[in-house]
N, C-alpha and C positions, 0 to 999 in steps of 0.2 A: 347789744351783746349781753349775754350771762353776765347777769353784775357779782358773779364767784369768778368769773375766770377773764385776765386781760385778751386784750386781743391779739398779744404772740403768741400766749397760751391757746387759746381757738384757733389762730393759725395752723399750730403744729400738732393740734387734734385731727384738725380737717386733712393737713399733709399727710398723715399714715393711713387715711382709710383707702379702702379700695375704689378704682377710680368710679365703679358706676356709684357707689353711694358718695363718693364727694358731688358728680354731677347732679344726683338728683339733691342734694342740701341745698344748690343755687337755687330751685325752685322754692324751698319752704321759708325762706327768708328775707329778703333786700336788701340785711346787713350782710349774713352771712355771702350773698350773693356779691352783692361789693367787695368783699374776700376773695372769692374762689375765682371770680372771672378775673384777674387780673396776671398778667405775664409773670410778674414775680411769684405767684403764687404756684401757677404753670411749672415754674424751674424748682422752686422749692420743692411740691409734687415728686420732679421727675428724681431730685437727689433723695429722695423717701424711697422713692420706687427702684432705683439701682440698687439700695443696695441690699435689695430680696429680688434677686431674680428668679427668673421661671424658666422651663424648658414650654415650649408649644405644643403640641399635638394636633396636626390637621388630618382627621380619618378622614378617608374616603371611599363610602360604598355605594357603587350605583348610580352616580352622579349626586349622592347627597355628601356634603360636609361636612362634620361635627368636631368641635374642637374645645378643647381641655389644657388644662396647665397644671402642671406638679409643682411641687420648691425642688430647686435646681439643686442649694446645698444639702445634704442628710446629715444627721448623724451617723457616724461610724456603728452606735448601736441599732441604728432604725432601716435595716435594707430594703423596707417594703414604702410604701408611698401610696395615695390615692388617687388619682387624679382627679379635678373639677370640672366639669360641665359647664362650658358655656353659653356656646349656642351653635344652630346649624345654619347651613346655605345653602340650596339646592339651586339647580339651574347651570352648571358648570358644565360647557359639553365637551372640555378639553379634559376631564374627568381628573388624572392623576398629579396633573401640574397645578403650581403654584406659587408663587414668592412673596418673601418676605422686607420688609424694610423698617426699621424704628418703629415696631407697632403696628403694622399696617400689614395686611395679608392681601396680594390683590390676584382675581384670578383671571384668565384670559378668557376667549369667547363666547361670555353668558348670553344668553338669549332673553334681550326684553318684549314681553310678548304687546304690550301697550305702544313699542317703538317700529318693529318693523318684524319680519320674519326674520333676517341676518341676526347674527351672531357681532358680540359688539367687543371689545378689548376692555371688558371695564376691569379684569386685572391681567397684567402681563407676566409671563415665565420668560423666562433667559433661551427655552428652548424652541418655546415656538416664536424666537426672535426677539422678544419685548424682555428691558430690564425695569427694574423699581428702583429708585436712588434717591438718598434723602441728604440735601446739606443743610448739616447744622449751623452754621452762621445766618444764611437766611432763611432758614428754619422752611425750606420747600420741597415737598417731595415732586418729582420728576419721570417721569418716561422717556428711556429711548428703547428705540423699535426700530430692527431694518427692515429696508424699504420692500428686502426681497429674502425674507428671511432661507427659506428653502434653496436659491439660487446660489449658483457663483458672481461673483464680481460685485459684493455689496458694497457699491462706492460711496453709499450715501445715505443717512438713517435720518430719523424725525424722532422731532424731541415734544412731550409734551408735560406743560408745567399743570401741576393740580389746583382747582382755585375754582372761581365763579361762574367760569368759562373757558371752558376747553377749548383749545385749537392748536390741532398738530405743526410742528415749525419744521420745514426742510432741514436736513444738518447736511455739511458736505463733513464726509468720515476718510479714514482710510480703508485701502481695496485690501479683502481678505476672502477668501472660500465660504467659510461657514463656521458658525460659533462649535463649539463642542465642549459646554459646560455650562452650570448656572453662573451664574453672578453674583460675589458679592460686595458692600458698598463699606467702604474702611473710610474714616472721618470725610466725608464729602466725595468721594471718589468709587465710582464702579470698575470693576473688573470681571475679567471675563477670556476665556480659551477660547482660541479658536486657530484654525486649516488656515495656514497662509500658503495656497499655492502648492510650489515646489518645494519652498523652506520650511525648516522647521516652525512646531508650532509657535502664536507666540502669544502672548495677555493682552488683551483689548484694555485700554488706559483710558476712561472716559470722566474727567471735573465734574461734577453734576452743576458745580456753580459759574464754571464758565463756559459751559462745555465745548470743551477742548478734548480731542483725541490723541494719543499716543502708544508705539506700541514698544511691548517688553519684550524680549525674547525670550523665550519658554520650551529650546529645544527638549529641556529634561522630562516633557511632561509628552515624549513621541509615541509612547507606546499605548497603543491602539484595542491592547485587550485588557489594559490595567485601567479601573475604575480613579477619576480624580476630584477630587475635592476642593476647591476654592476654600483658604479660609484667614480668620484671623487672627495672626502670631501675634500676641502682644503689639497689634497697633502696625504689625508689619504685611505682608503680602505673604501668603505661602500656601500650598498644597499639598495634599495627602495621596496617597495612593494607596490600595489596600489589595492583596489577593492571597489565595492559599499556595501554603508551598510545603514539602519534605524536610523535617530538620533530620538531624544524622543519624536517630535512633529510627528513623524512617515512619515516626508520628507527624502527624498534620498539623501546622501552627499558621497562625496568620502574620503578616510580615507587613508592617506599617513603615510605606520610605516618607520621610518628611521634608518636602524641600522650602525651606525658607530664603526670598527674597532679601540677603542681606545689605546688598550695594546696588541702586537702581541703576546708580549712572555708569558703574563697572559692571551691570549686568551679570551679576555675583550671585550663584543661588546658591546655598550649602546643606546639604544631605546629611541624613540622620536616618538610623533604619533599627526599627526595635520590632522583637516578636514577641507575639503573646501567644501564650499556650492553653492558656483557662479555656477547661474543657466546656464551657456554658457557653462559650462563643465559637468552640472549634468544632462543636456539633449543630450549629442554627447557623446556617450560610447566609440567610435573607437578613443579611443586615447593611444600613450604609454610615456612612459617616456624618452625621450632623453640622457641628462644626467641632470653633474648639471653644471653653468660657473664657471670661476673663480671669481666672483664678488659672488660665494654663491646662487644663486639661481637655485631652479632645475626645470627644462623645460620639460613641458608634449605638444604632440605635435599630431593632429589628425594624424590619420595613411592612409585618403586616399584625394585627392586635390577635397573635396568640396567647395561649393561656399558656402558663405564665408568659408576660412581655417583661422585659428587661431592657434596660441602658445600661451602658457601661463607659466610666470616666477613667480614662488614661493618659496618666498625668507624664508627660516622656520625661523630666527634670529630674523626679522622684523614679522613675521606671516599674510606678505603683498602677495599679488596676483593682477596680472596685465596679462591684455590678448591683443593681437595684432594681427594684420589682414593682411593675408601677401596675397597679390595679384602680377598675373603675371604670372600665371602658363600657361595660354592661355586657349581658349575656350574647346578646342577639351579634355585638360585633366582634365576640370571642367565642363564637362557634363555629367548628370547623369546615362548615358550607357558607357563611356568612361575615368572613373575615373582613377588616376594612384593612386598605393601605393606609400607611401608617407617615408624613412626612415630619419630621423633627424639627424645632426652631431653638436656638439656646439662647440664654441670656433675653429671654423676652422682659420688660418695664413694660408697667403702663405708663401712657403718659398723656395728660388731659391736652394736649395741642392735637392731638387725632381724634379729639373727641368735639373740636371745632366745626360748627356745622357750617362755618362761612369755607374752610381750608377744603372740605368733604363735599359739600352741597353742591351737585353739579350736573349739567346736562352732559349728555355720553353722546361720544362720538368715533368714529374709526377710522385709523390712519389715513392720509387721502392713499388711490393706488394709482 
């Protein structure tokens, strides 16, 4: 080690870098690599990295992917932003889909051209049946996929764990129509919309760590031409719903109902409905809702990289609204024959455990049919 600096001091140097130059210091060292590969280090990392979170950006044009991250906080004087440049991924032939989980973006049927002509699940959407879910206690991220995603009477879905060696496991599930939302994954746990039949809708309940199924009743979320959101209240289950509507001076505002899952076991959802009028969002319809951060505010976000693009944070506690200008996406995907779609992720960490090539390293394979 630096015989100027202890080794909690080097610790908490290497903690606040960005994860790809913490990874590449394992290489230049032995000592420091002794450091950085270790699980405590891992966690240390991850509380550096929460508490600067990021928004995501996955553009999509043409089947290529290109993805960026801004800082999620602003200052109140700073409404403009830049975004950074990651990297891209072509080969996606589900084009617009994609999900997220702790870090990890996976997409659905890429084509390995060295593996076969098929199309393989190396990442999964919620819509074309595949969810991502990650629990934190044994720190494993997970797939479930139904068996028949497209069909009715999905009795039974496969689960598979990420690791050395893939292999799809049968799940027996409970019988429902068809999913009709993304997913998403709240301390260990996936959720998910979906057609039960004749009754109303209700949330797919899925453990990722034991996985065990259960369902919630979701009648409030029946309506068929209102747009719904999966997301996460403060550590709770809830959902958004967003569409235009007439306020009494007979202007057009947008009308955000928020229902939050207060009581699981009394199946208690309680309602909140706030309008916003900011004419920067009642004029750009192509927007969808992100989620919401941890700081309580929920994020709606255009859905393709116009010039100017904007997010916008609305905080319902506060019944504040704040919009920001994220540039940087480059000319080519901010011209208006050359647009990319735009999906949103909030509260992105890095975190050096997705950066494991034992956890990641793996041969691909697709659901048995």
């Amino acid at each position: 080690m630096n015989p100027f600096f202890t080794t909690d001091i080097t610790t908490d140097i290497f903690a606040r870098l960005p994860a790809k130059s913490a990874v590449r210091c394992r290489t230049l060292s032995k000592q420091w690599s002794s450091v950085i590969s270790t699980q405590d280090f891992a966690e240390l990392f991850l509380t550096h990295s929460s508490t600067r979170p990021r928004l995501l950006f996955a553009v999509e044009r043409n089947g290529l992917w290109t993805f960026f991250t801004s800082p999620q906080r602003q200052s109140s004087h700073s409404p403009v932003v830049t975004a950074e440049f990651h990297t891209n991924f072509a080969g996606d032939v589900s084009r617009y889909l994609c999900s997220y989980a702790s870090g990890l973006i996976l997409f659905p049927d890429v084509w390995i051209p060295s593996k076969s002509d098929d199309t393989n699940p190396v990442v999964c959407n919620p819509v074309t049946g595949a969810f991502l879910g990650f629990d934190p206690v044994g720190k494993q991220f997970k797939v479930l996929s139904e068996d028949r995603p497209f069909c009715s009477q999905s009795d039974h879905h496969q689960v598979l764990s990420l690791g050395e060696e893939l292999s799809w496991r049968v799940k027996d599930g409970p019988q429902y129509d068809h999913c009709v939302s993304e997913a998403i994954c709240i301390e260990g746990v996936l959720y998910y919309l979906a057609e039960n039949f004749s009754d109303p809708r209700v949330v797919v309940r899925f453990d990722v760590r034991s996985e065990e199924f259960e369902f919630i009743e979701a009648g409030c979320f029946s309506g068929e031409e209102v747009a719904v959101k999966l997301i996460n209240y403060k550590g709770k289950l809830a959902g958004v719903e967003w569409k235009y509507v007439k306020a009494d001076d007979e202007k057009i505002v947008l009308e955000l109902s928020l229902w939050v899952l207060e009581d699981v076991e009394m199946n208690e959802w309680v309602k909140s409905v706030y309008v916003l009028s900011e004419e920067k969002i009642v004029r750009r319809c192509n927007f969808s809702v992100a989620g919401m951060t941890g700081g309580g505010e929920i994020v709606l976000a255009m859905d393709y990289t116009t010039k100017p693009y904007y997010v916008f944070f609305f905080d319902p506690e506060k019944n504040t609204l704040r919009g920001v200008e994220v540039q940087g996406f480059g000319d080519k995907l901010e011209a208006l024959g050359t647009r990319g779609r735009v999906r949103v992720f909030v509260d992105y960490v890095e975190d050096l455990n997705v950066h494991d090539v034992k956890q990641l390293k793996s041969s691909i394979s697709a659901p048995v049919k």
